[in-house]
C-alpha positions in Angstrom: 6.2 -9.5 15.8 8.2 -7.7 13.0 6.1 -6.0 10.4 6.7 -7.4 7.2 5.5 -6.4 3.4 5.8 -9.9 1.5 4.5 -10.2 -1.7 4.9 -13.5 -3.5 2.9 -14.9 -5.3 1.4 -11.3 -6.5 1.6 -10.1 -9.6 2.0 -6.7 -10.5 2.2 -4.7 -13.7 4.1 -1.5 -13.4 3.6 0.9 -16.9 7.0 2.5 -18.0 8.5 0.7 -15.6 11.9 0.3 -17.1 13.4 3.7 -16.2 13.2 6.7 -13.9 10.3 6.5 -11.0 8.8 3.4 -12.9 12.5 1.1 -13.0 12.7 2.6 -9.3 9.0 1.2 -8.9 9.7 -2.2 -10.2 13.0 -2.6 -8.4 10.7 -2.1 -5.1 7.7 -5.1 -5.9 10.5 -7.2 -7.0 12.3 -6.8 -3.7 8.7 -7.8 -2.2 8.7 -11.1 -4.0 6.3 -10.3 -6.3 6.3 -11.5 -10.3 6.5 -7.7 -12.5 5.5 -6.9 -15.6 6.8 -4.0 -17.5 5.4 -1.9 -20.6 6.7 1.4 -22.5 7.6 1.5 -26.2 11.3 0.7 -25.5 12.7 -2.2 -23.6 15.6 -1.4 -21.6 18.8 -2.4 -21.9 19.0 -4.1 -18.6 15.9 -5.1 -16.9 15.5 -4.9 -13.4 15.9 -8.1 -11.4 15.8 -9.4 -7.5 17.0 -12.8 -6.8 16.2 -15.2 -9.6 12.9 -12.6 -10.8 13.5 -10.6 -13.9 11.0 -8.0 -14.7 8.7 -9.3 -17.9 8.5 -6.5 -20.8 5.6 -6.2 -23.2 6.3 -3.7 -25.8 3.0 -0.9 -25.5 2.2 2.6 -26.2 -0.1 2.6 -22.9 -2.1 5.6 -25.3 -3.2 2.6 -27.9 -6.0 1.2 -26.0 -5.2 -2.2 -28.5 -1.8 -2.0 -26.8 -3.4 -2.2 -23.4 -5.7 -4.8 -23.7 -2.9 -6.7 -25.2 -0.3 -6.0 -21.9 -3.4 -7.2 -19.6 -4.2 -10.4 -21.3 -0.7 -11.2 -21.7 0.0 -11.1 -18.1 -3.2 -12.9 -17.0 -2.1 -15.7 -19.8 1.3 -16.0 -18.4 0.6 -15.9 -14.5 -2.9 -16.6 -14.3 -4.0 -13.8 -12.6 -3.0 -9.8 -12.1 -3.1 -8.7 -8.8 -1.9 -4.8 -8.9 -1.2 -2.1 -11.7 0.8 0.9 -11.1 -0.2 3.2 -13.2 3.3 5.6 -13.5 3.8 6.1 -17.6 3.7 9.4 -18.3 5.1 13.3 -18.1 5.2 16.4 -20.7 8.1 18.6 -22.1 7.8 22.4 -21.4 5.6 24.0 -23.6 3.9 27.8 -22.9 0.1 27.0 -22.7 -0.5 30.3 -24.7 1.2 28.5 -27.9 0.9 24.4 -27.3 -1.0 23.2 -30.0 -4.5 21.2 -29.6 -2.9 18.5 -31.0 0.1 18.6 -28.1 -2.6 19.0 -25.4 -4.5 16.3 -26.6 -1.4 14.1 -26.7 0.0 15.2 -23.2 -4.1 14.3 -22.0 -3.9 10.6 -23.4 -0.6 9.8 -22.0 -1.6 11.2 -18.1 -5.1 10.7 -17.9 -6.9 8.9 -20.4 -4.3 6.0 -20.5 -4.5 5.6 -17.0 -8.0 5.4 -17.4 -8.4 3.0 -20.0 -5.1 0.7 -17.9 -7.5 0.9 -15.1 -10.5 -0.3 -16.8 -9.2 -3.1 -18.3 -6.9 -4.1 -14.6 -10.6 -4.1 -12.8 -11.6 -6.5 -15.3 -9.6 -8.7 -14.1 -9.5 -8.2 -10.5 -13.2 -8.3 -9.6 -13.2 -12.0 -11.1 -10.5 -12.7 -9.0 -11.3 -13.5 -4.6 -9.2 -11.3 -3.2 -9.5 -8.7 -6.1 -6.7 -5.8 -6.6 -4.9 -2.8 -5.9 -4.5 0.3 -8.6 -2.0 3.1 -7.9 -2.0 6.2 -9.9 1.4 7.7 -9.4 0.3 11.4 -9.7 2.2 14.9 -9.2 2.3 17.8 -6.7 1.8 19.8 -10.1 -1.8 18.6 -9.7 -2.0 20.6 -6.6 -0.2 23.7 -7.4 0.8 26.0 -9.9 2.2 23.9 -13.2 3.8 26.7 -15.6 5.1 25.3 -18.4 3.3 22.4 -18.1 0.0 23.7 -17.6 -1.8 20.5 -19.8 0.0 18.2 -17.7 -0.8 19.1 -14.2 -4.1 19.4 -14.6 -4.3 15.8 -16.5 -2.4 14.9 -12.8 -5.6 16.9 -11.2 -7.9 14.7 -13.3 -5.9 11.3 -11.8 -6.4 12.7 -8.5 -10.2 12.5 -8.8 -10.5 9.3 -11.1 -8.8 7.6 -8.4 -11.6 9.0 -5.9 -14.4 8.4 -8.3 -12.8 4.5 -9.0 -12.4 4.0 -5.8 -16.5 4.4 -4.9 -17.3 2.8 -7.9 -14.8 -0.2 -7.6 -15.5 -1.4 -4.0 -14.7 -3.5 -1.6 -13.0 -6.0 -4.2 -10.8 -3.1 -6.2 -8.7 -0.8 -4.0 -7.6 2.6 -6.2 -4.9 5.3 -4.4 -3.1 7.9 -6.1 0.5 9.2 -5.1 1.3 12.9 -6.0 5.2 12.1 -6.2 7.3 15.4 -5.3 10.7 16.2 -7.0 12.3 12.9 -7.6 16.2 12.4 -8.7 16.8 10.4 -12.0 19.1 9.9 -14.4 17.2 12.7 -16.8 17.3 14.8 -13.6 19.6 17.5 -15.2 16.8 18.0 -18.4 14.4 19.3 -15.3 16.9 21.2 -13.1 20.3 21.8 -15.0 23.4 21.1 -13.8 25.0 19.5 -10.1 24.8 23.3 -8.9 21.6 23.9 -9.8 20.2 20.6 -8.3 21.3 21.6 -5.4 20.2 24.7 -5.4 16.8 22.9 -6.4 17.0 20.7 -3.6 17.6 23.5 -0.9 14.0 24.4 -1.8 12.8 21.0 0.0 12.3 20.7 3.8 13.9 17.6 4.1 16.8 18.8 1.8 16.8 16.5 -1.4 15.0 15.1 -4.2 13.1 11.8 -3.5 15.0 8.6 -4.7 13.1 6.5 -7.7 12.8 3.3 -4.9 11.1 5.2 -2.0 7.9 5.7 -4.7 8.5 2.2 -5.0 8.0 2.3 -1.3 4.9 3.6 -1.3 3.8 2.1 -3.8 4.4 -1.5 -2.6 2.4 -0.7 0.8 -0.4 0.7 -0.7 -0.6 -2.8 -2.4 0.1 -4.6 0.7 -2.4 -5.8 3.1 -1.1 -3.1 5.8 -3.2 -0.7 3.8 -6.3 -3.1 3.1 -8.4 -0.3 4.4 -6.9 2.3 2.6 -8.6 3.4 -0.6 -9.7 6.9 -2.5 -6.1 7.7 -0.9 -4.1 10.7 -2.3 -0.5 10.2 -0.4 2.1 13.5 -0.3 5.3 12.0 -1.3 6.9 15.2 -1.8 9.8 15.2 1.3 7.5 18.4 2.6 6.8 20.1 0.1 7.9 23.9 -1.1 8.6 26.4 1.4 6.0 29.2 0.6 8.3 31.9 -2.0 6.6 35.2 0.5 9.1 33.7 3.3 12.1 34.2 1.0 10.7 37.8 0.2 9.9 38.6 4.1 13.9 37.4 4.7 15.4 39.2 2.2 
């Protein structure tokens, strides 16, 4: 029997899901037949679409708890029921710790941690009324695992996901299932703000064992089984998704 991931009649809300990793996301739960909602503070010019599915957009600033409450109940009113969040809004321009205001910490802290949060809160709501619950997803970085200079407030608001999804997961059990993904390098169309030019991508992507940057739809991937009933007995989950990682810099030295 083939292994399948079929998810009609699901529905799914996917937070800045209309570009980057999130449009990437969404594409991947349509593809599996389930009903998407989207949220971010600009709709995009196209949504993304599967068959005769369009993605739904709610207009939210996912840091305006308000906002949230108003993207859950909006779903649940439409569909009748809300099956699994993704929470994937988020990010940080570069910034040197040693001169970041408070205020710009505290901003970069609501957008990757507390919104999630406060998304995650309001999505349990929901699914514990609900007989066969939910799935959460907190898409996550490797910067919450390593090193994040320049962005030193942001991975360790990725660190903080890391262990609200452990903590959620405990508290949120059997009914809620809560994973994180710590997503790798990943190549969108703001790719060259990150790395710089073709020539530097590649010399970016040289860096990675398997040889590239991830594509936007295999997070979607991921995400999409870990909401899936092939991982019903996965939860407290951190998955790598990082194509193997970074080579460690002494071997370059020890070469050279």
């Amino acid at each position: 029997m083939a292994i399948e991931i079929d998810l009609q009649h699901k529905v799914a809300i996917v937070t800045g899901g209309g570009r980057g990793v999130g449009r990437g996301i969404t594409q991947r739960f349509l593809d599996a037949g389930a009903e998407v909602i989207i949220c971010g503070r600009n709709e995009p010019d196209v949504l993304p679409s599967a068959g005769d599915r369009t993605a739904v957009f709610i207009p939210a600033d996912v840091r305006d708890a308000d906002a949230i409450t108003a993207v859950v109940e909006g779903t649940v009113e439409r569909f009748g029921r809300l099956d699994i969040l993704v929470n994937n809004a988020g990010g940080a321009p570069f910034a040197d710790a040693a001169d970041a205001s408070p205020r710009f910490h505290e901003k970069i802290m609501a957008l990757n941690l507390m919104a999630p949060l406060h998304f995650a809160q309001k999505a349990n709501a929901v699914m514990q009324g609900q007989e066969q619950g939910g799935s959460i997803v907190m898409i996550t970085s490797v910067s919450a695992l390593r090193p994040s200079p320049g962005t030193a407030a942001y991975g360790a608001a990725k660190a903080g996901l890391i262990s609200l999804a452990q903590s959620l997961a405990v508290e949120w059990a059997p009914r809620v299932r809560v994973n994180a993904i710590a997503a790798g390098m990943v190549r969108t169309e703001q790719s060259q703000l990150h790395y710089g030019d073709a020539a530097a991508l590649e010399r970016v992507e040289a860096t990675v064992p398997l040889g590239r940057l991830a594509k936007p739809e295999e997070i979607g991937d991921a995400c999409v089984f870990l909401s899936s009933p092939l991982a019903s007995y996965v939860t407290g989950a951190n998955l790598l998704l990082h194509g193997g990682g970074e080579a460690p810099a002494f071997l370059s030295a020890v070469k050279s």
